[in-house]
N, C-alpha and C positions, 0 to 999 in steps of 0.2 A: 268365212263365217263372220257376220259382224258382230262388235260388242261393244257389249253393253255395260258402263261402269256405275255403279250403284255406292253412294258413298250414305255407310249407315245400313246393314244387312241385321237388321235386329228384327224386333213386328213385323211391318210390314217390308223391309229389305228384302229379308230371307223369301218372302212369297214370291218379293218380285224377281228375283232369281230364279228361281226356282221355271218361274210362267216364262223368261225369257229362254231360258235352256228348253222348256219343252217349244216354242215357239221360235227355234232354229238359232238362236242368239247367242254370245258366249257373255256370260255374264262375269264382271271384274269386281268381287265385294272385298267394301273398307270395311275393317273396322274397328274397335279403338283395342282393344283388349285379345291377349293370347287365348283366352278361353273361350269367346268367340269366335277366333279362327280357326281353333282345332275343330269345332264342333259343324262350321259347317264346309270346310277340309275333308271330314268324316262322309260328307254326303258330294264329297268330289267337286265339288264347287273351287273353284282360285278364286284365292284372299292375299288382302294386303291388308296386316296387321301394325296400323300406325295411328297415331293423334290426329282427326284432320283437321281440328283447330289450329295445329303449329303449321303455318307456312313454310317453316325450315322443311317438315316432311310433305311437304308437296311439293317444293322442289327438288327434293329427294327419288322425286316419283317421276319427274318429270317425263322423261323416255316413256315409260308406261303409256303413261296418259294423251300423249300429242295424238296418238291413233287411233283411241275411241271414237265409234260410231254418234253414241248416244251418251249422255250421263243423267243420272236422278240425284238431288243432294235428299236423304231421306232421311240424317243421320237425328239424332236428339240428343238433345241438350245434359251435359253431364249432373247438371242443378236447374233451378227457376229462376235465376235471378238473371237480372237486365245483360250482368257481365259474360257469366256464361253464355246466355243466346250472342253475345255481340262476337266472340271465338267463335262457335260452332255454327252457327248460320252467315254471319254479315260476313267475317274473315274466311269462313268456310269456300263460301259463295263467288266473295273473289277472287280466292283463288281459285275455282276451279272454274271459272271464270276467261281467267288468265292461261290456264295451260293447256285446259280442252278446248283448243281452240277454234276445230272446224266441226265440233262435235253439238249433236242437237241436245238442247239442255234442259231440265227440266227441277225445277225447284217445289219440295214439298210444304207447304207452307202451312194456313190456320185458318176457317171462318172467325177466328175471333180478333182479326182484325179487322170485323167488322162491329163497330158499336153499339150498333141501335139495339132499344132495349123494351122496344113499346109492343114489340108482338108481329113489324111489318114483313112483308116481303124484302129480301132484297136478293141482286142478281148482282155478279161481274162487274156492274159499272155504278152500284149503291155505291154512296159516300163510306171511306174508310176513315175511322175514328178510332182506332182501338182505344179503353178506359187504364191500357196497361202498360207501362215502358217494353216490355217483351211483346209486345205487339207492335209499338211504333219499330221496333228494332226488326221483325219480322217483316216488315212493308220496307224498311231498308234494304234489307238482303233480298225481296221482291222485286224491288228496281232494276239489282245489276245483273239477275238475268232479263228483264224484260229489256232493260238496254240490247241486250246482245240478240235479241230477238228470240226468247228461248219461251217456254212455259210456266206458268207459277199454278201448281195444284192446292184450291185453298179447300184444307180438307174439315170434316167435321168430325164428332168424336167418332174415334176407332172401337170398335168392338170386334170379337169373335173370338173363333175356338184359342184359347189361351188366355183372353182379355175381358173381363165381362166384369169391371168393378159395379155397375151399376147393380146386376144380379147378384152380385155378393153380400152388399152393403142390406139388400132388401131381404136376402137368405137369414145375412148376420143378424138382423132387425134394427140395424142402427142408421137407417134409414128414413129420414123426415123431408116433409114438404117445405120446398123454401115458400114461406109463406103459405100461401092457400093452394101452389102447387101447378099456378099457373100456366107460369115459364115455360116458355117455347124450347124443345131441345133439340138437334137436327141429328144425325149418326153416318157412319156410314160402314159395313160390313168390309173387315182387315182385306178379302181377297178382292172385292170390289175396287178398292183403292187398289189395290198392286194390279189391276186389269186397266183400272184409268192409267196410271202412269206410266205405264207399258204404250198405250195407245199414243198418249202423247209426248215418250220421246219417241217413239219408232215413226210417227209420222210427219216430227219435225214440226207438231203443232205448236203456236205461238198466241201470246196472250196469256189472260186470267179466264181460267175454267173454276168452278166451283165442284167441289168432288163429296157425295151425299147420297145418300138417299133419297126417293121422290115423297116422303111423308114426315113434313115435322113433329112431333108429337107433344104435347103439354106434357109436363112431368107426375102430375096426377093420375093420368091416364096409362101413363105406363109406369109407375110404382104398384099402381092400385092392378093391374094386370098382372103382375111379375107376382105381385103375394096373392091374390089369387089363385094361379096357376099354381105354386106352391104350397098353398092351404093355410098361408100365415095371415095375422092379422093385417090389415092394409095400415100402412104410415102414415101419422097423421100431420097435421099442420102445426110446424116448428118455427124457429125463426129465421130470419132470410141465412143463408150460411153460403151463398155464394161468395167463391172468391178462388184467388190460384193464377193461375196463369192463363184460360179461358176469360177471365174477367166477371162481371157482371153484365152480361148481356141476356137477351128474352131476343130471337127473330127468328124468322123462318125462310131459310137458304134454299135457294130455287138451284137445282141443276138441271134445268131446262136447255142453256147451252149446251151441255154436256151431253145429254139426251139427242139435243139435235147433229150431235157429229156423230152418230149412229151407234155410242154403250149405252147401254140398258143395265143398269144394276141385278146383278142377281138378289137380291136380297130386298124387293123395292122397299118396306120397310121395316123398322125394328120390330117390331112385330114378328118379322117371319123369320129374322135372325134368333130373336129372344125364344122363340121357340124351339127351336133346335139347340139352342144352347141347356133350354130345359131340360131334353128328353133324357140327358146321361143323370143330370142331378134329380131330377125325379125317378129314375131306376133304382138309385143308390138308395133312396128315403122307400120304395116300398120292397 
């Protein structure tokens, strides 16, 4: 059986274990904390309960690791600061890098090392400019797998069943338009993503794929839906309050590459994720 090593079994980890086990695979989840390993131990899963920012436990691991099939880095960052991504991604990276050696690699990475911020299209080969050190630091740890010839998954915001900050904030009402609400936002549905990174380590795909949905959405459009759907007042126009570790960006992330290696998102857009995300919180209200 081959396997599959997932470093980061959290969100989206856990799904993708999960989809590798039903899809013949044996899947090998890190991850940082005892309390995460017992929990998915409980559902039979093998784990290794280690730092994987400290290279001391990677070569601790080494035997482990020389024999994976596949590996995904999908782990997140313990903070938001420049340092922390430069342990958990750059250091991450290389070492696994270094020890999974014949193994096809695949790194989870960010549209928001992409810049632009005027509304355009971009695809794979747009100009990367991230506005944020955790971004430039992000396209480093991008590098040293594309050197090895591996995959870089640049994904856009994560939603689903577990994860739905945007519906909450709109539930809470303490949700406003950055500005007039313009802002391009792109998403992409938690099981979606663990279905693309599945594809691309199992098929040994190489390059920058963009991981998304096929409908960007203005933020107007889908605030002003979300309270709708829930009967609240729609949020009005606040002052610009981007900012975070996404950056200040407005574009709209094509996964049309992606598309053409033959995944289809289940969820083509927020829209039909946000609605099922509804249907349990609107039972609860009536």
């Amino acid at each position: 059986m081959p396997q599959l090593l997932i470093v980061g079994c959290g969100f989206v980890g856990k799904r993708l274990a999960l989809l590798a086990r039903a899809r013949g695979w044996e899947p090998l989840c890190w991850v940082r904390s005892p309390e995460s390993r017992e929990r998915l131990a409980s559902e039979g899963l093998d784990v290794i309960a280690a730092d994987a920012s400290d290279p001391a436990v990677w070569d601790a691991a080494a035997l482990q690791l020389c024999g994976v099939d596949a590996a995904v880095h999908c782990a997140s960052s313990s903070g938001g600061d420049p340092e922390d991504y430069r342990q958990v991604y750059l250091e991450g990276t290389r070492c696994l890098s270094r020890l999974a050696a014949t193994a096809s690699l695949v790194f989870t990475s960010s549209t928001s090392v992409y810049g632009q911020d005027d509304g355009e299209w971009v695809e794979e080969t747009s100009p990367t400019e991230p506005p944020t050190e955790t971004g430039r630091v992000l396209l480093e740890a991008e590098q040293v797998i594309l050197d090895r010839g591996g995959a870089v998954a640049r994904v856009a915001g994560i939603y689903g069943l577990g994860r739905s900050h945007t519906l909450n904030k709109v539930a809470r009402g303490q949700a406003s338009l950055d500005g007039e609400g313009t802002r391009w936002m792109n998403h992409a549905w938690v099981d979606d993503v663990a279905a693309a990174l599945f594809q691309l380590a199992t098929h040994r795909s190489a390059g920058v794929w963009n991981v998304c949905d096929s409908r960007p959405v203005q933020q107007v459009e889908l605030y002003h839906f979300l309270a709708e759907k829930m009967g609240l007042p729609k949020p009005v126009s606040g002052s610009d309050t981007r900012s975070g570790k996404r950056g200040l960006t407005s574009k709209r992330v094509s996964n049309a590459k992606l598309i053409s290696s033959g995944f289809h998102p289940s969820r083509p857009d927020c829209f039909a994720g946000y609605s099922e995300l509804l249907t349990p919180f609107l039972a609860q209200k009536s």
